[in-house]
Rosetta silent file (secondary structure, phi, psi, omega in degrees, C-alpha in Angstrom):
SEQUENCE: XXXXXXXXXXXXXXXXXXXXXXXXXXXXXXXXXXXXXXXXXXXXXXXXXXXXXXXXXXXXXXXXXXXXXXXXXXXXXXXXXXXXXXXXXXXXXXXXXXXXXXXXXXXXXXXXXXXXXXXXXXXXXXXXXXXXXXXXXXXXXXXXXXXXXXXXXXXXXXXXXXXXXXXXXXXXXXXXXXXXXXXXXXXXXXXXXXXXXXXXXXXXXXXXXXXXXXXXXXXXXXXXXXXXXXXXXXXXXXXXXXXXXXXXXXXXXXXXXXXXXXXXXXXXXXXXXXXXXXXXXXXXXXXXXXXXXXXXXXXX
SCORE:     score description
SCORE:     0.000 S_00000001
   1 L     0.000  127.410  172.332    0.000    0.000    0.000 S_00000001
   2 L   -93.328  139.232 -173.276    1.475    3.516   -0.718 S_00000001
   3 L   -76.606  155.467  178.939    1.586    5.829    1.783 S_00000001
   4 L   -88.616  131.915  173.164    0.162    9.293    1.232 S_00000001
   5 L   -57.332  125.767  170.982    2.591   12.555    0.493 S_00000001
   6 L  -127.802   18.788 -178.400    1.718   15.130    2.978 S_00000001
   7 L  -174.235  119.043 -171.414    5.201   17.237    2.493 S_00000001
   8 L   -92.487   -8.952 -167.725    7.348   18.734   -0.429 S_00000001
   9 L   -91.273  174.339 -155.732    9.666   20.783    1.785 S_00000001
  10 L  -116.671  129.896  173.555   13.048   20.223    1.987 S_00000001
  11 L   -48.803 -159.209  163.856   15.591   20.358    5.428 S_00000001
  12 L    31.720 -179.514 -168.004   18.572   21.824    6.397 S_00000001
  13 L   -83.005  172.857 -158.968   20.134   25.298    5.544 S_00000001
  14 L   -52.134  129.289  147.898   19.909   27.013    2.365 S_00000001
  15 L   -28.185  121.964 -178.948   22.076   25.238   -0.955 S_00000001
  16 L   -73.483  -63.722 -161.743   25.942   26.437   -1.100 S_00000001
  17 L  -116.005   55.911 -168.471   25.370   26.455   -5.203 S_00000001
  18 L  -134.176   96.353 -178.134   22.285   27.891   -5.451 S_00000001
  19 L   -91.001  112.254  175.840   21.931   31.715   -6.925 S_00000001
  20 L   -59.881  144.796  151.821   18.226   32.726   -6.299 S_00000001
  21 L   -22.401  108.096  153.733   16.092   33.929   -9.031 S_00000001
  22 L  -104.184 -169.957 -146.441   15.954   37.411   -9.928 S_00000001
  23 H   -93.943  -35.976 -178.239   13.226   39.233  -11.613 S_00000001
  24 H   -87.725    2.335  170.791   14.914   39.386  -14.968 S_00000001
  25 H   -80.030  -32.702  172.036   15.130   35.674  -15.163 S_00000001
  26 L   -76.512  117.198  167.197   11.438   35.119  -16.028 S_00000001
  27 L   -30.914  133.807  170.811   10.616   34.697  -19.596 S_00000001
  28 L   -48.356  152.835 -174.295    8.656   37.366  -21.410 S_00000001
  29 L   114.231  -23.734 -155.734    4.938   36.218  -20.967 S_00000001
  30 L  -120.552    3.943 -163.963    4.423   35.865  -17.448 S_00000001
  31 L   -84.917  -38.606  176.454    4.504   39.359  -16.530 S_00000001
  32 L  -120.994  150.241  162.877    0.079   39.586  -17.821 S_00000001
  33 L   -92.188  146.973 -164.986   -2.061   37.085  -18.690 S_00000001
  34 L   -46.796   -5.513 -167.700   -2.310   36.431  -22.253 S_00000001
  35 L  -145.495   64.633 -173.768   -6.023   37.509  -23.018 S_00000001
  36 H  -105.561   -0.702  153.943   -6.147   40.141  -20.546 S_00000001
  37 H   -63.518   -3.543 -157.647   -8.293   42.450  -23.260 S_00000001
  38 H   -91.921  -23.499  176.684  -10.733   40.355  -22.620 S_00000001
  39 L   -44.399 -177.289  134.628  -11.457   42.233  -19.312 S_00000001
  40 L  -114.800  169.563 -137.356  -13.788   45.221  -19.447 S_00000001
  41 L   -54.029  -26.020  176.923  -12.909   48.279  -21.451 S_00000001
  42 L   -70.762  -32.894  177.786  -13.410   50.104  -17.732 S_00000001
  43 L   -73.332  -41.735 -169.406  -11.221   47.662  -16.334 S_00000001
  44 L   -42.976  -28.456 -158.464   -8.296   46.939  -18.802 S_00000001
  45 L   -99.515   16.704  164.843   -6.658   49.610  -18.117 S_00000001
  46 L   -59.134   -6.840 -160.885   -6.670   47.942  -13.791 S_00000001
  47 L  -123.521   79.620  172.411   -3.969   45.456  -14.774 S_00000001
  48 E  -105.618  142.079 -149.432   -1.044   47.369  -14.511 S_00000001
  49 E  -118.149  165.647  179.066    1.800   44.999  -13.571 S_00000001
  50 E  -142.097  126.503 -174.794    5.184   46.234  -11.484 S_00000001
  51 L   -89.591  103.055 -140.412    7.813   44.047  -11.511 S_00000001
  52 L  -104.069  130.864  147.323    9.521   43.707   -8.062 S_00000001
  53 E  -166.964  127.340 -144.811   12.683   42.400   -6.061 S_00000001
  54 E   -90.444  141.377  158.736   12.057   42.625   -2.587 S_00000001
  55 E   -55.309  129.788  148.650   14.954   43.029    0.110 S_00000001
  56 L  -132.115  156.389 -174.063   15.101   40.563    2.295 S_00000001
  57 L  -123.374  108.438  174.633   17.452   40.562    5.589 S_00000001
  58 L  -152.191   44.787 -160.144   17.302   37.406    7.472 S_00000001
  59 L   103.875 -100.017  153.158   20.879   36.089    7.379 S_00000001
  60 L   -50.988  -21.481  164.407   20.824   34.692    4.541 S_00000001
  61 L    48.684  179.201 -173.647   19.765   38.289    2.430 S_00000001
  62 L   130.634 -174.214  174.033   19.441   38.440   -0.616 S_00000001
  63 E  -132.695  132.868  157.525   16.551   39.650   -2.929 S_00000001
  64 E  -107.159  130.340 -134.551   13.226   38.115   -3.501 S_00000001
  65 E  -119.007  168.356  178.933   11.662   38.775   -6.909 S_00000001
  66 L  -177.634  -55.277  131.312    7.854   39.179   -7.899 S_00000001
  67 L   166.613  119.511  172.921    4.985   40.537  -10.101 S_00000001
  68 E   -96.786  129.964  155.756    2.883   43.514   -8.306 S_00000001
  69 E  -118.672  112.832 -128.658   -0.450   43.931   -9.753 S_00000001
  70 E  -131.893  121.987  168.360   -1.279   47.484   -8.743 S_00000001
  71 L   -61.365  152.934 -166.979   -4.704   49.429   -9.634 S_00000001
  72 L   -72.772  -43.657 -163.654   -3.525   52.557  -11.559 S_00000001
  73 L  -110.696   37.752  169.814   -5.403   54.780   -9.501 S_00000001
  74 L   -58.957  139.346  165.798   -4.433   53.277   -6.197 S_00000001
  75 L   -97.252  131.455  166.845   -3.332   56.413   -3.517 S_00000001
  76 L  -144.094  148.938   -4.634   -0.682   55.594   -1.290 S_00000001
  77 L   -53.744  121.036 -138.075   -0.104   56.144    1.183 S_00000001
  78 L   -87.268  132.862 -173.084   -3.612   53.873    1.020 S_00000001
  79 L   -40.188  163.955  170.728   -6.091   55.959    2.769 S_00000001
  80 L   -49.433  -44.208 -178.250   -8.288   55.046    6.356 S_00000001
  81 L   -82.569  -10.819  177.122  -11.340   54.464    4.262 S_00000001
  82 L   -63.442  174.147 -168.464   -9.421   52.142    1.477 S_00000001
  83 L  -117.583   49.381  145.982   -9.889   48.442    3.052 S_00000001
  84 L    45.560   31.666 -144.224   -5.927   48.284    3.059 S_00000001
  85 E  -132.363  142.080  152.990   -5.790   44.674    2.137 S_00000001
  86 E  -104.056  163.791  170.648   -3.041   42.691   -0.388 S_00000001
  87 E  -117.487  158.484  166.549   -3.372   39.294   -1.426 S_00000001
  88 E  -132.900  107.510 -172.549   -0.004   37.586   -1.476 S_00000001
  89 E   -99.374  110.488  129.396    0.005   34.325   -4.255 S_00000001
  90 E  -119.598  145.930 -170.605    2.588   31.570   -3.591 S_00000001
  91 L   -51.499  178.001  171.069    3.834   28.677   -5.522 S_00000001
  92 E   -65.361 -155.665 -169.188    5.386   25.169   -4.524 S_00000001
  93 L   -85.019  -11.421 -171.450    8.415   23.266   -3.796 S_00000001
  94 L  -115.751   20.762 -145.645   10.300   24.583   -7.129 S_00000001
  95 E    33.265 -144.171 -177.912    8.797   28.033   -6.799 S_00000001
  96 L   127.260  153.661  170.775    7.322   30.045   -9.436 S_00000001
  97 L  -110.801   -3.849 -170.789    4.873   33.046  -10.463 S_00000001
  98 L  -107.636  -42.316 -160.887    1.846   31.834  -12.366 S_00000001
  99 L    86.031  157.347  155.895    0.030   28.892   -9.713 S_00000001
 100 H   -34.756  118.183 -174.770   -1.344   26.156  -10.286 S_00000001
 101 H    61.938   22.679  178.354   -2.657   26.008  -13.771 S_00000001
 102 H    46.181   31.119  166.780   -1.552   29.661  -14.329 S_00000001
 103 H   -69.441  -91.220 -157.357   -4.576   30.667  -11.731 S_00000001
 104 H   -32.612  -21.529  178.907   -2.395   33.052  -10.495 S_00000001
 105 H   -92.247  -35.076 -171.435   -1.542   34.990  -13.628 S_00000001
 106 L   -83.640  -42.428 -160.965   -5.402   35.424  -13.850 S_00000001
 107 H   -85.677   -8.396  178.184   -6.189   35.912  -10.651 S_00000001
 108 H   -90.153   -8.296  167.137   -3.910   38.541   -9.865 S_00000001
 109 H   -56.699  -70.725 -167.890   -5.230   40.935  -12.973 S_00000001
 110 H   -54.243  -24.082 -176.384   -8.811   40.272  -11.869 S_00000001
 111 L  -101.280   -1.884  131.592   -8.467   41.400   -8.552 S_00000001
 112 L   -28.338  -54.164 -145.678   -6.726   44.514   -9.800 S_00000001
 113 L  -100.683    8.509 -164.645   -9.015   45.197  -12.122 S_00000001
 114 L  -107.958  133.107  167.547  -12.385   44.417   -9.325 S_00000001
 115 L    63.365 -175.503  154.939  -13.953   47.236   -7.831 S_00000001
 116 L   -32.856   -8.275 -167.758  -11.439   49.913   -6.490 S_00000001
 117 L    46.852  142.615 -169.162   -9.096   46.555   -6.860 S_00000001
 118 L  -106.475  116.503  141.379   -7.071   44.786   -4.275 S_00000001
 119 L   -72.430  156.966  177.330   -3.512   44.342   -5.069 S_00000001
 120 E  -134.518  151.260  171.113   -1.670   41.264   -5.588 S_00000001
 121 E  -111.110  133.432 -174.028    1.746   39.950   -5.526 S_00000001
 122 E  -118.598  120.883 -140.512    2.774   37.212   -6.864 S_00000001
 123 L  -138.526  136.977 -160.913    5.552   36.368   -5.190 S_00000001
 124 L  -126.190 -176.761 -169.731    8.610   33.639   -6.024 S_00000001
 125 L  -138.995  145.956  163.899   11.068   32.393   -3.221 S_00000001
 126 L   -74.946  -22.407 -170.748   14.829   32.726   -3.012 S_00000001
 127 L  -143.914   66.950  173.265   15.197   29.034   -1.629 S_00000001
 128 L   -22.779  153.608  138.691   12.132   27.082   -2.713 S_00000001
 129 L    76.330  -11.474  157.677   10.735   24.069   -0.250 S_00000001
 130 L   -95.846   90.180 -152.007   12.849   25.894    2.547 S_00000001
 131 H   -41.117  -39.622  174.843   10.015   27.118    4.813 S_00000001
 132 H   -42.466  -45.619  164.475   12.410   29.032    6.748 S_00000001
 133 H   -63.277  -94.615  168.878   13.474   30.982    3.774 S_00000001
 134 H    24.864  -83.970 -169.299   10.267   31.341    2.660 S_00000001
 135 H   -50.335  -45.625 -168.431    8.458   32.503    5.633 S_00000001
 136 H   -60.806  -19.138 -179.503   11.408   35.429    5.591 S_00000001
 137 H   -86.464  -41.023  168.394   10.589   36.388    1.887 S_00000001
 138 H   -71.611  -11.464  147.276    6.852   36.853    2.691 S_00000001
 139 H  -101.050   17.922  152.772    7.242   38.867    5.193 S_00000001
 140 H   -87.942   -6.601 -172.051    9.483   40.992    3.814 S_00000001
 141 H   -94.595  -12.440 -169.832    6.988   41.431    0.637 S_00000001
 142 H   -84.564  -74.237  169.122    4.309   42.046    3.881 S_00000001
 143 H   -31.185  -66.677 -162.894    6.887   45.000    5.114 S_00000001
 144 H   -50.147  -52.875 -179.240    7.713   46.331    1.401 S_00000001
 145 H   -45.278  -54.405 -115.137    3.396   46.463    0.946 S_00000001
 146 H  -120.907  -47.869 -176.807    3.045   47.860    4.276 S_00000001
 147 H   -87.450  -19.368 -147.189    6.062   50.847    4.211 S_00000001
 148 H   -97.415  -46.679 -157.898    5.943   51.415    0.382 S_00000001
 149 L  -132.145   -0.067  150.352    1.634   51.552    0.180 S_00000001
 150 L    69.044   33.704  160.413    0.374   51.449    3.787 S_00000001
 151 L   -94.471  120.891 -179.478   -1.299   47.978    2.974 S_00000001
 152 L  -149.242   19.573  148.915   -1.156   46.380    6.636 S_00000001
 153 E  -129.486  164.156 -170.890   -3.778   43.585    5.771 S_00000001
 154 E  -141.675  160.600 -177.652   -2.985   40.626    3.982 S_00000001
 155 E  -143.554  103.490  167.107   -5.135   37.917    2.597 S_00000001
 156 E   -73.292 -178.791 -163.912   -2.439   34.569    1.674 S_00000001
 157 E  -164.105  104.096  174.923   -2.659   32.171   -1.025 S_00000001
 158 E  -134.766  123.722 -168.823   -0.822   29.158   -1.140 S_00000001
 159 E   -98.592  123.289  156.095   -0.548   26.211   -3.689 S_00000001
 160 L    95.327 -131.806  120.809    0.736   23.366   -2.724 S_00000001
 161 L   -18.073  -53.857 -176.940    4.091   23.746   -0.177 S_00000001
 162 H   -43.536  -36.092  155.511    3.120   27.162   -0.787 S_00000001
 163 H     4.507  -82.353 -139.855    0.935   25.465    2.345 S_00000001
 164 H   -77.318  -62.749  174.307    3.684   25.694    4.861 S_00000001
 165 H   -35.175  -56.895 -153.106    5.114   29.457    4.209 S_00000001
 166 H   -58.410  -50.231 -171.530    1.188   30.406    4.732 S_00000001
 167 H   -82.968  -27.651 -169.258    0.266   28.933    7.781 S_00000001
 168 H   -79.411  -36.189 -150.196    3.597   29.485    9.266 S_00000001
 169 H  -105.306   -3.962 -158.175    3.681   33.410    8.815 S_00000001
 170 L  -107.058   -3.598  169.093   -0.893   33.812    9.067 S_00000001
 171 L   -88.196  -72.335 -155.086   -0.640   32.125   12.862 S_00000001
 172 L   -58.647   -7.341 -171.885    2.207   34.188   14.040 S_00000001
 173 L  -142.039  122.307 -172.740    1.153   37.708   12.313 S_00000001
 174 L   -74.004    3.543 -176.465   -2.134   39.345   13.074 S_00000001
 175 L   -95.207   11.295  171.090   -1.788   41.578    9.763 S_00000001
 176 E   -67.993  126.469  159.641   -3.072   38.054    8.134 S_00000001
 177 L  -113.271   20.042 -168.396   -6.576   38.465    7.923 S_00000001
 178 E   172.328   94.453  157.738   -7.247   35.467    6.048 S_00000001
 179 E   -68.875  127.991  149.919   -5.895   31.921    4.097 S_00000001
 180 E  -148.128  167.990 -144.621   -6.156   29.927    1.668 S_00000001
 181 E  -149.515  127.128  167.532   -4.483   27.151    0.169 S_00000001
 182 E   -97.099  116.995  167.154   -4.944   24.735   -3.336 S_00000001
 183 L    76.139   57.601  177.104   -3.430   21.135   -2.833 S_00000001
 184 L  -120.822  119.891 -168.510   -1.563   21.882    0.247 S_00000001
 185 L   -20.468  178.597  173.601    1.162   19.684    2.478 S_00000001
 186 L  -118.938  -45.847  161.032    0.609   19.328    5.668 S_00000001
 187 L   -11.883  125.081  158.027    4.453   19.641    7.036 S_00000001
 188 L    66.272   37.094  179.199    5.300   23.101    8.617 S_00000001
 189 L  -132.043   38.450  176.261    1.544   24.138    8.830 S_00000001
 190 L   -82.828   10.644 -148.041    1.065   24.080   12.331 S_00000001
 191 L   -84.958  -72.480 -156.781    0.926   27.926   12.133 S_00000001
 192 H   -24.112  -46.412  165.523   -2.943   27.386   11.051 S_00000001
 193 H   -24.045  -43.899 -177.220   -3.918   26.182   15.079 S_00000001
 194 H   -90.545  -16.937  168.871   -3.494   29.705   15.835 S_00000001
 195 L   -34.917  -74.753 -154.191   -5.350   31.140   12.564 S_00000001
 196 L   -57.387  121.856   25.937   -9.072   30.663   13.630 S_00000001
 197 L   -76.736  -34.365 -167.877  -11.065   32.988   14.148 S_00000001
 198 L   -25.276  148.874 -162.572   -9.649   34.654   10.664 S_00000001
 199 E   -93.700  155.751 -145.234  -11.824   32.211    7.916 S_00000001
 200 E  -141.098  110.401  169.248   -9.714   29.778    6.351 S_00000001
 201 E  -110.261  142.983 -176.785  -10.221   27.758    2.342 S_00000001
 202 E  -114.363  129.444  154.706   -8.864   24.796    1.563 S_00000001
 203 E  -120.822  178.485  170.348   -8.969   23.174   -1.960 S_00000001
 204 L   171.848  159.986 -144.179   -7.822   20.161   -3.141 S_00000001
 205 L  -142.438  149.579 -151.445   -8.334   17.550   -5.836 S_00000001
 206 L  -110.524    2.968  177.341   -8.802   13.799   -4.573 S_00000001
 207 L  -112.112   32.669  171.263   -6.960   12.260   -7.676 S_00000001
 208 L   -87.901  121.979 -168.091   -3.752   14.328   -6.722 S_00000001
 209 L   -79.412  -31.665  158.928   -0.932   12.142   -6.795 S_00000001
 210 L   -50.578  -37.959  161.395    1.555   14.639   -5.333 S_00000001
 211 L  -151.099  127.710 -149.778   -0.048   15.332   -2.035 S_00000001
 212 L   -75.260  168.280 -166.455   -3.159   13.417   -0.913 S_00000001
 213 L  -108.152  -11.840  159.984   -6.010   15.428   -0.514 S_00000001
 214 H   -52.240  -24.004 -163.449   -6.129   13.967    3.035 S_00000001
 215 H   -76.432  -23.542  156.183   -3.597   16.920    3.877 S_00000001
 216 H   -60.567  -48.514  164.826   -6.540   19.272    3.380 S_00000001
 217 H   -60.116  -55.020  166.837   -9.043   17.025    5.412 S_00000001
 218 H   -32.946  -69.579 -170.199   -6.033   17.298    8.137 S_00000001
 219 H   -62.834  -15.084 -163.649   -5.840   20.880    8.038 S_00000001
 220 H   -95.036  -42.188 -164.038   -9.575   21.310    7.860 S_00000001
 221 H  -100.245  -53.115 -178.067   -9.733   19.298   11.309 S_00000001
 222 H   -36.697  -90.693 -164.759   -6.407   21.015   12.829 S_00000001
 223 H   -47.210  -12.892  154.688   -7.851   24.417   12.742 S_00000001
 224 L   116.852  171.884  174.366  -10.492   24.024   14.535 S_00000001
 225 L  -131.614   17.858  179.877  -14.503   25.316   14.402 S_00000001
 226 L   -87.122   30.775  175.556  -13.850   28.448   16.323 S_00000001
 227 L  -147.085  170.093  173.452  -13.576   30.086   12.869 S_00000001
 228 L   -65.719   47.783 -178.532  -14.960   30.538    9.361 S_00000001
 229 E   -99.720  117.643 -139.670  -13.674   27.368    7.572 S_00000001
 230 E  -141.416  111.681  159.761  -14.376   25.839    4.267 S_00000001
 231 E   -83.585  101.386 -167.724  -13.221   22.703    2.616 S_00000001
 232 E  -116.203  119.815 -167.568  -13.690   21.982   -0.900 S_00000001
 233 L  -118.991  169.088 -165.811  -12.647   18.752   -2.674 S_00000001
 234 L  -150.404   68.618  178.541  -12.587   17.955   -6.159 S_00000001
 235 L   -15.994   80.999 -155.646  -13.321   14.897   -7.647 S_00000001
 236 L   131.221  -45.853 -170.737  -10.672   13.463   -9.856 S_00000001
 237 L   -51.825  155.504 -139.948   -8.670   16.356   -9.773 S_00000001
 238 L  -127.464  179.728 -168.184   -5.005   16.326  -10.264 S_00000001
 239 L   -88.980   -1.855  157.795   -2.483   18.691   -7.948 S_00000001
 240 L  -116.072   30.875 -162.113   -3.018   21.642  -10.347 S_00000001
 241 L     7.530   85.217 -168.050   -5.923   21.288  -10.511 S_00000001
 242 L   -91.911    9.162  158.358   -6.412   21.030  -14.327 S_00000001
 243 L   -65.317  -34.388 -139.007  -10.081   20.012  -14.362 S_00000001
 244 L   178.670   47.849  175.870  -11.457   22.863  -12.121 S_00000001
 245 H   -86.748  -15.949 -175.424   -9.111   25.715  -12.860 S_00000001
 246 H   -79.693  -26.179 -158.492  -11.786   28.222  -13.413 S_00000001
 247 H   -76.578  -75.988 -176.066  -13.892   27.107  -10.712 S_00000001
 248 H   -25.969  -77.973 -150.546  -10.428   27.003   -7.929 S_00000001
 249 H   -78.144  -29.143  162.599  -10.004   31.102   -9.399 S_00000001
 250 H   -77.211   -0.940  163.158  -13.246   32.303   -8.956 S_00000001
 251 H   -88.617  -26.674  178.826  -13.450   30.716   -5.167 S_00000001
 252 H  -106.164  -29.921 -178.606  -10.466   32.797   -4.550 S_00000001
 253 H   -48.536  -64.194  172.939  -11.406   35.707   -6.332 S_00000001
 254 H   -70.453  -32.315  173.126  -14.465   35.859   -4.246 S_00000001
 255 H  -103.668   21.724  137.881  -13.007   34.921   -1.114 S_00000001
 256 H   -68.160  -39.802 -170.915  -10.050   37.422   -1.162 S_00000001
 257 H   -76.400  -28.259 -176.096  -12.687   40.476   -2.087 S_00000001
 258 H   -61.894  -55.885  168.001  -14.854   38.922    0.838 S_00000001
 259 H   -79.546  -13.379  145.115  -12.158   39.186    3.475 S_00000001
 260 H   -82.667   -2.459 -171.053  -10.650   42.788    2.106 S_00000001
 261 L    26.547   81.704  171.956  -14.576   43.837    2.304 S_00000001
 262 L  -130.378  127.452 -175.967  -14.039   45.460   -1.130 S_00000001
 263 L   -68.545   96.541  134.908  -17.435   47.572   -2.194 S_00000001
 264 L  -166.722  142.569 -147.029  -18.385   45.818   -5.566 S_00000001
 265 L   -68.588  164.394  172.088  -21.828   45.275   -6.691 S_00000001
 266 H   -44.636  -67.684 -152.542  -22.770   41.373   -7.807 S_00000001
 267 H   -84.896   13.225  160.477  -23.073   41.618  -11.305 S_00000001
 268 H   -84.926  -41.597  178.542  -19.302   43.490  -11.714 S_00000001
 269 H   -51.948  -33.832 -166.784  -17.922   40.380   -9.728 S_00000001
 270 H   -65.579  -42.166 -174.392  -19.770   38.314  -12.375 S_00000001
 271 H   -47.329  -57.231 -173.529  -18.331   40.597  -15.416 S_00000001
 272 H  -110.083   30.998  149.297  -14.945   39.974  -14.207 S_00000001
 273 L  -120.982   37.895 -174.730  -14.605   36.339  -13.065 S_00000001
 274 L  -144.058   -3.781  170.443  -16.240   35.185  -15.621 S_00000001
 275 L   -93.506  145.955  178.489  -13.299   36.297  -18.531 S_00000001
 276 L   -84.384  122.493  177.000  -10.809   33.778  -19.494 S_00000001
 277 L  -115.668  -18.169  166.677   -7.479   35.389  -19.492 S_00000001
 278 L  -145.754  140.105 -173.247   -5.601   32.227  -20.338 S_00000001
 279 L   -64.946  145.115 -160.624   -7.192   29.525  -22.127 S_00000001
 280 L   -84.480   -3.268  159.867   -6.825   26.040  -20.764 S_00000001
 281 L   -86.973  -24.302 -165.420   -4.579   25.075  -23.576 S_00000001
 282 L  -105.652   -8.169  177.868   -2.039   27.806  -22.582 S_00000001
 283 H   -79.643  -61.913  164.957   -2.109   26.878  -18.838 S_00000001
 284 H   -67.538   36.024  170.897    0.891   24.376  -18.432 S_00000001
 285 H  -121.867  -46.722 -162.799    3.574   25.877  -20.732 S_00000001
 286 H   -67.059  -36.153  179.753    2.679   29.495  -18.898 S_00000001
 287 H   -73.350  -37.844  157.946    3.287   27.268  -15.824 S_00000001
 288 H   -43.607  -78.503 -166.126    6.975   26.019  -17.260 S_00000001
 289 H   -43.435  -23.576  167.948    7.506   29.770  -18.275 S_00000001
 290 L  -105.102   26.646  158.001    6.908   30.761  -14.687 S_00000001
 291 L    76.856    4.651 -166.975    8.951   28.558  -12.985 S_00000001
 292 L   -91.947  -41.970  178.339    6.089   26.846  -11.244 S_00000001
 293 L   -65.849  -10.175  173.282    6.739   22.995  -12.783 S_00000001
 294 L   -66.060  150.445 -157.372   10.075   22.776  -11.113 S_00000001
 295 L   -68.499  135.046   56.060   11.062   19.558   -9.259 S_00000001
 296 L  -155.710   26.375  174.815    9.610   18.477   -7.240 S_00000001
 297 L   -76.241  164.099  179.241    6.233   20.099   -8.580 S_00000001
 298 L  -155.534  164.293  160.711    4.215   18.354  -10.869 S_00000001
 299 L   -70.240  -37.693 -176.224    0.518   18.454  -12.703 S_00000001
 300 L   -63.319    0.000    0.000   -0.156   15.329  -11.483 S_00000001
């Protein structure tokens, strides 16, 4: 009988021959998603992208690199009455900028482009599958957000690994207001005990061969009922969830604008989660090009 994967991350300190990623390393493509005219014409011009590489000082130093998606007519410092809030999107065990299924390249336009728009960062790691590292690159992308644009809520996002960074930095830091996580380990997610009340989504796909979909049913029982928590499985589905990529980005779409309590009417949410910005043919090569498929990630 094979036992089920509940953890992608990797021990010990950071790789001796290992030069982290900078920002100029990603292949043209990955900066927008490919059909992002498709928004509307009020919106289009919401998906302005900023290309990033974040200090970080934790020892090890270094830079972490990342894709800002910033409404144009954001003020910052962002005002008392703006609802202050970022989303922060991260990848696996190989890192990466796009998500699962290049949901991340979509999802960080649309929530630009929603309402007054929420920014998002899409955010890569200097030392992939080494939570420690990790944890220190999101909050330094929490700080840069926080000093640069007076964003001091955060709403995470994590696929996969992406797990462990999440849960690790949204128990320990009260400027979390909210998680959620596609496919995600269980390893180095004890943070989440301390989450609740702050609401909490789990997805996961029950034919994923990378990390059992038990690790969601774990984490789902871990955290507890003194909070807002919601478990969603997916029948079949594979660990990027290529079956039920549309569905997975419009569950986060809505529950990041739900937990910034960002003012937009029904039928605009419908307008703009309801455009395809990358076609489902175009989702794993945009997932190569962004660094997301590296070992020990998979589709599967």
């Amino acid at each position: 009988m094979t036992t089920a994967k509940t953890s992608l991350s990797v021990d010990g300190p950071k790789p001796s021959n290992t030069i982290p990623r900078a920002i100029g390393d990603f292949e043209r493509g990955v900066s927008r998603p490919p059909h992002v005219s498709r928004l509307p014409s009020q919106a289009k011009s919401q998906t302005q992208v900023e290309k990033l590489s974040i200090q970080v000082e934790d020892g090890a130093d270094g830079f972490v690199p990342g894709f800002l998606h910033m409404p144009p007519d954001f003020t910052s410092p962002a005002p008392a009455t703006h609802h202050r809030t970022a989303a922060i999107l991260l990848s696996g065990a190989g890192g990466g900028v796009v998500g699962p299924s290049s949901i991340y390249l979509s999802l960080g336009a649309k929530l630009a482009a929603l309402g007054s728009g929420i920014p998002a960062l899409r955010l890569d790691y200097r030392y992939p599958a080494r939570n420690r590292y990790c944890v220190a690159d999101v909050q330094a992308a929490m700080g840069y957000l926080q000093d640069l644009y007076g964003l001091d809520r955060f709403v995470l996002v994590g696929w996969s690994f992406g797990g462990a960074p999440v849960f690790t930095v949204g128990g320990s830091d009260e400027r979390v207001v909210a998680c959620a996580t596609i496919a995600s380990q269980t390893a180095e997610t004890d943070g989440i005990r301390r989450l609740a009340p702050r609401p909490v989504l789990l997805l996961h796909g029950t034919g994923d061969t990378t990390l059992s979909s038990s690790c969601s049913e774990r984490l789902y029982a871990v955290y507890g009922s003194k909070g807002a928590r919601q478990l969603e499985l997916f029948d079949h589905d594979d660990h990027a969830f290529s079956g039920n990529a549309r569905t997975a980005e419009a569950m986060l779409l809505d529950f990041v604008a739900s937990c910034a309590g960002l003012k937009a009417n029904e039928s605009e949410k419908r307008v703009v989660a309801d455009c395809d910005l990358v076609e489902d043919g175009e989702r794993t090569e945009l997932m190569k090009k962004g660094g997301d498929l590296r070992p020990p990630e998979s589709v599967d």
